[in-house]
C-alpha positions in Angstrom: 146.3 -83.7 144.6 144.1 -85.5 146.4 142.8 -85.2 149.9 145.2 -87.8 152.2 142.4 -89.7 154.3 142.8 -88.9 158.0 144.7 -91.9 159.5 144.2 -93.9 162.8 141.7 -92.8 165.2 139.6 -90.3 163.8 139.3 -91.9 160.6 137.8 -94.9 162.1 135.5 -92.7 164.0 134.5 -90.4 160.7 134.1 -94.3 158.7 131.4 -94.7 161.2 129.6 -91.3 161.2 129.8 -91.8 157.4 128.1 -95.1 157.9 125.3 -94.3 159.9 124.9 -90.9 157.7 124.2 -92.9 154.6 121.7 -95.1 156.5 119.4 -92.3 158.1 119.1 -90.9 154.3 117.4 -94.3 153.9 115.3 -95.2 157.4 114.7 -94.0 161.0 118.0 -93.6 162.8 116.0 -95.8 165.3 115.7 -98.8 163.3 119.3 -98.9 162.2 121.2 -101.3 164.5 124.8 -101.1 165.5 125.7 -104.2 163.2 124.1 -102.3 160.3 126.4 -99.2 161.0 129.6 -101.4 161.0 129.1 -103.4 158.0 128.4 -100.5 155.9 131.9 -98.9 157.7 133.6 -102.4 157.2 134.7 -101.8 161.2 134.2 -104.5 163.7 131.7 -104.6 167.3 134.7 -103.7 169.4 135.7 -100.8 167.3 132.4 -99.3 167.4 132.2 -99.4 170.8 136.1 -98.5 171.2 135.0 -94.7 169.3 131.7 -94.9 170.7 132.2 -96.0 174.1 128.5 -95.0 175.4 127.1 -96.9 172.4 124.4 -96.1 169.5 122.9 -93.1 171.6 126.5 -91.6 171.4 126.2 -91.7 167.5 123.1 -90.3 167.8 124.3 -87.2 170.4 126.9 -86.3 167.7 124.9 -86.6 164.4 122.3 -84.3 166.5 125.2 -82.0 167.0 126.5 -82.2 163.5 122.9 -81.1 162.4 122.0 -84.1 160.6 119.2 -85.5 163.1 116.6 -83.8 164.9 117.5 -83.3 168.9 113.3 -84.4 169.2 114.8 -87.7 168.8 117.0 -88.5 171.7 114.4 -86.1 173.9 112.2 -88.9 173.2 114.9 -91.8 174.1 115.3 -89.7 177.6 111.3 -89.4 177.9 110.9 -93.1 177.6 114.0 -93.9 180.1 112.6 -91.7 182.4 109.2 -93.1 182.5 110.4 -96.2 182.4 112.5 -95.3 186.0 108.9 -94.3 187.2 107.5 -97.9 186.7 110.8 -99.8 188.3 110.9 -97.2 190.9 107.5 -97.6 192.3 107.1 -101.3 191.9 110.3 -102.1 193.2 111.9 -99.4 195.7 114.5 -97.2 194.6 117.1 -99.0 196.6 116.7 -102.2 195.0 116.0 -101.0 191.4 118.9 -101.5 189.0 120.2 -99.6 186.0 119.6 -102.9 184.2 116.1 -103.1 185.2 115.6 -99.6 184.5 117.2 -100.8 181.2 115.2 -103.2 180.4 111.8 -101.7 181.1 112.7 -99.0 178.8 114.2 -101.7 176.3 117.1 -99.5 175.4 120.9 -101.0 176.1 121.9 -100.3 179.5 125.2 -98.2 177.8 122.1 -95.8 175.8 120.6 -95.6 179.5 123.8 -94.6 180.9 124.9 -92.2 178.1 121.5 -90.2 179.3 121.6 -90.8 182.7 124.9 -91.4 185.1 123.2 -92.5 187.9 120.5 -93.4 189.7 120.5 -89.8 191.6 120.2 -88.3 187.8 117.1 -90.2 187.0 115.7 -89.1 190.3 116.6 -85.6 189.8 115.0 -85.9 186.1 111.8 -87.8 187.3 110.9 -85.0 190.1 111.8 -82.0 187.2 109.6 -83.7 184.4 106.7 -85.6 186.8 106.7 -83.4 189.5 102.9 -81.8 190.5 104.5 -78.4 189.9 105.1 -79.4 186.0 101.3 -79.4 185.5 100.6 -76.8 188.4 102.9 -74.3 186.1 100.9 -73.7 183.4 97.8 -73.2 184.8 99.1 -70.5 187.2 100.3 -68.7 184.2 97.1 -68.8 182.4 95.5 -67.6 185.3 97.8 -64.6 185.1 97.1 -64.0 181.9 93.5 -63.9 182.3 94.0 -61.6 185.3 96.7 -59.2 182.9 93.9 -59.4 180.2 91.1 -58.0 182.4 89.4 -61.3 183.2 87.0 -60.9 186.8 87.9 -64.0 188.7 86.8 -64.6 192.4 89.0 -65.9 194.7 86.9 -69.5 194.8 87.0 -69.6 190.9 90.6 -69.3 191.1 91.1 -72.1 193.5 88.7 -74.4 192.4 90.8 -74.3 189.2 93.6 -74.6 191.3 92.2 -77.5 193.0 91.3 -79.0 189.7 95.1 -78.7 188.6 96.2 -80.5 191.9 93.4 -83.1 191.1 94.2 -84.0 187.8 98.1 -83.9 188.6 97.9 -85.8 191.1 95.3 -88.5 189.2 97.8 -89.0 186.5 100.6 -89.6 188.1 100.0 -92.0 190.9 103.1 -93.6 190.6 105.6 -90.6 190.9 103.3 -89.5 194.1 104.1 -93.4 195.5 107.8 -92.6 194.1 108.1 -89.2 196.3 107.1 -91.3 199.5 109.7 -93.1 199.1 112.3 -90.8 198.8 111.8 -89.1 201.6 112.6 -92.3 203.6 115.5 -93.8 201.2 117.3 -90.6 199.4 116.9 -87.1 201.8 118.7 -84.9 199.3 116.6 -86.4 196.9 113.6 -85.5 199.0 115.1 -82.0 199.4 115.1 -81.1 196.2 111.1 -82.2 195.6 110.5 -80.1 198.5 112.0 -77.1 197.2 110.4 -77.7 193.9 107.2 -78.0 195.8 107.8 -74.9 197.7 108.6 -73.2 194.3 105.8 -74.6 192.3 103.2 -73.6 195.0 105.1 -69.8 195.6 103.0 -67.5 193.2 99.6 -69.3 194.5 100.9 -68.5 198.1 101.5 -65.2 197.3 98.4 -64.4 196.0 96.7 -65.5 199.2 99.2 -63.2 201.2 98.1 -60.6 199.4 94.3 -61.2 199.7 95.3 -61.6 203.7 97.0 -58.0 203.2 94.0 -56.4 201.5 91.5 -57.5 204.3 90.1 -60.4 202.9 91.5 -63.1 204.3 92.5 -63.8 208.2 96.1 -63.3 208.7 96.2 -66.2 211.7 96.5 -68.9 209.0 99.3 -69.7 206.9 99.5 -69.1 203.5 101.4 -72.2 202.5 100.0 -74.7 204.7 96.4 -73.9 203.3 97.8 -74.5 200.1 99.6 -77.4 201.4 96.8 -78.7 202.8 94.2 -78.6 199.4 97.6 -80.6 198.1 97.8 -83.2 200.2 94.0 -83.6 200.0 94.4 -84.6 196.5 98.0 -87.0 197.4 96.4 -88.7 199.6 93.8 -89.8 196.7 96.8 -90.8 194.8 98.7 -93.0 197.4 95.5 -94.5 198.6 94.3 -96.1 195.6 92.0 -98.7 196.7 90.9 -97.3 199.9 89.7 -94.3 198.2 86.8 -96.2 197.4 85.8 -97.5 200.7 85.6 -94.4 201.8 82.0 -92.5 202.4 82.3 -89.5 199.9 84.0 -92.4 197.0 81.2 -91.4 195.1 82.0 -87.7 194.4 82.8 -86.6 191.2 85.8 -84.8 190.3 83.7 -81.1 190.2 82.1 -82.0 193.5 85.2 -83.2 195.2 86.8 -79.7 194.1 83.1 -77.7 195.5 83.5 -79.6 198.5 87.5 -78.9 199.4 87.3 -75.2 198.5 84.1 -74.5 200.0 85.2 -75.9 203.4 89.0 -73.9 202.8 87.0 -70.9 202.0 84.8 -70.8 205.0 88.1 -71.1 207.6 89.9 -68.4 205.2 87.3 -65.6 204.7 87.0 -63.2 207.3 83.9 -62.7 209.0 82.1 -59.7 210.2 82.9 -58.1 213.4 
């Protein structure tokens, strides 16, 4: 006997999945819209939405989870919300930026935007994890430590002129989140918390490293490990937030290796211990 098709509900649901199966064997499940999905389910707008209630990228979460699309797909729809919440964010405020701007930068529907992202706190909370300084800082702490593991000689002003380098070119690329991050600290505190934590834990195995130079004798144990970190930092923000001015200013001209000469020569000399 044949299967009895599964009635109400589900099987409208299941009509749809079917749908939009058949399609991605044909084209990008990016270029399928929803009225291609319901025509080829003979189901109407308002039953698409009534079994899919957070819209296309709701299809796409559970034909990810049924294996039959790649999850690199909806990373990327997140990606380009998120960088899309950078741009409103810092041209607008975060107060006065809307879900339908954000929306509509990213030109997604604001029901894909929302199936991502709740709220604006969860965009925040996603732009400080993914733009944060300590994303780029991250991977160049661990190469370090893997050069250090593998044997590699490296003086203390090689390792934070590549340090400093990492906190230039962060800081050069993403302008916008560093403009971002002043904001939140006046508009959202427990959104500023959390970047300073992240901070904090971004910068922790490059402050250890200078307590344990301070431990060994090398370094003067008066100064602080994390405000000399801090400090080489917010050399590099500062850059950042000041845009134009930066080029009013006397040493405008330097270029990126003398800038980084410059900062950890002058750190170096108030860190390194003279003789007695």
């Amino acid at each position: 006997m044949a299967e009895q098709p599964v009635k109400g509900k589900c099987r409208g649901r299941e009509r749809l999945i079917a749908a939009a199966l058949g399609l991605v064997e044909q084209r990008s499940f990016d270029d399928i819209t929803i009225d291609d999905i319901i025509k080829e389910a003979h189901l109407s707008r308002p039953a698409f939405y009534y079994h899919f209630g957070g819209g296309k990228e709701e299809l796409r979460a559970e034909l990810v989870h049924r294996g039959a699309l790649s999850d690199t797909q909806t990373q990327d729809t997140q990606q380009t919300i998120v960088e899309a919440a950078v741009r409103v964010f810092a041209r607008s405020g975060v107060s006065a930026a809307t879900l339908d701007d954000i929306a509509g930068e990213a030109a997604v529907t604001k029901g894909a935007l929302c199936w991502h992202f709740h709220s604006k706190d969860e965009l925040l909370a996603a732009i400080i994890e993914r733009y944060g300084p300590q994303s780029l800082l991250r991977p160049v702490i661990d190469q370090i430590e893997q050069d250090l593991q593998n044997g590699v000689q490296i003086d203390d002003e090689e390792l934070f002129r590549r340090f400093a380098g990492c906190f230039y070119d962060a800081f050069s690329s993403q302008g916008d989140f560093v403009r971002l991050a002043i904001l939140l600290i006046y508009t959202h505190p427990d959104a500023a918390h959390i970047l300073a934590e992240m901070i904090t834990k971004g910068r922790m195995r490059i402050t250890e490293h200078v307590k344990k130079r301070q431990e060994e004798g090398h370094f003067r144990k008066d100064i602080d490990p994390s405000l000399f970190i801090h400090v080489m930092a917010m050399t590099f923000m500062m850059r950042a937030i000041g845009r134009g001015l930066n080029d009013l200013l006397p040493f405008s001209q330097f270029s990126k290796e003398e800038y980084i000469e410059q900062l950890v020569s002058l750190l170096m000399h108030g860190m390194v211990r003279g003789e007695p």
